[in-house]
N, C-alpha and C positions, 0 to 999 in steps of 0.2 A: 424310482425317481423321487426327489423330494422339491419341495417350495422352498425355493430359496428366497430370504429378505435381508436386503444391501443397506442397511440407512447408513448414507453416505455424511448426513448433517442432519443437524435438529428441525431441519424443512427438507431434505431432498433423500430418494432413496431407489433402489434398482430390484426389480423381479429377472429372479431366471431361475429356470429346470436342470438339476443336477442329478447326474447321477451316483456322486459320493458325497456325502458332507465332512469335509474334511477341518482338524482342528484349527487352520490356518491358511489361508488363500489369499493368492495374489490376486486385485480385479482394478484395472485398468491402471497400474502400477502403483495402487497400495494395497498394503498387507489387512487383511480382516480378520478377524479371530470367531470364533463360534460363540454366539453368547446367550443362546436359547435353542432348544431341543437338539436333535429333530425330535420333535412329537407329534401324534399321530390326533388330528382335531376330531371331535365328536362328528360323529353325522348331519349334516346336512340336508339342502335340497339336491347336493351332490356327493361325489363322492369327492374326498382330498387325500392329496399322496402327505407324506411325511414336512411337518414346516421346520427350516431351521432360519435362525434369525443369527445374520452378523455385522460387526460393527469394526472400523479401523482397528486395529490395536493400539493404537498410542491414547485410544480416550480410556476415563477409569470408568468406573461399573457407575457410578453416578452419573456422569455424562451420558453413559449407555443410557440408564434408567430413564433422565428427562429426552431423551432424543425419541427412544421408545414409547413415551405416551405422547409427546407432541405429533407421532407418526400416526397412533394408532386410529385416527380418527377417518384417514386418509385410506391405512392399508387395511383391506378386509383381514390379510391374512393373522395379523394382531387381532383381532376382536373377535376369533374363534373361539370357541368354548375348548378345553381341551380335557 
């Protein structure tokens, strides 16, 4: 299974449990592209499955970039150690 992360906007974003990470997915009729891992976070006070991080496809890796730090403060799954 892996941690999936959806940032939908540079405020808004979706978790869900998959079982492929695939390069390209449809999620509530737009397209996301894969733009981080899946990679496997350091240990914890738990354990964690694999995290993949995606973003629309129509935004550029810049956009990706500031949407991803204005998130990370929010999503635990951003401020793992990996």
């Amino acid at each position: 299974m892996y941690h999936v992360i959806l940032l939908k906007s540079r405020t808004d974003f979706a978790r869900a449990r998959w079982e492929a990470a695939e390069d390209v997915v449809d999620h509530e009729g737009v397209a996301y592209s894969l733009r981080a891992g899946p990679r496997q976070p350091l240990p914890t006070d738990h354990a964690w499955d694999e995290v993949a991080v995606y973003a629309p496809d129509e935004i550029s890796e810049e956009e990706f970039q500031d949407w991803y730090a204005s998130l990370r403060p929010q999503v635990e799954e951003l401020r793992l150690k990996y």
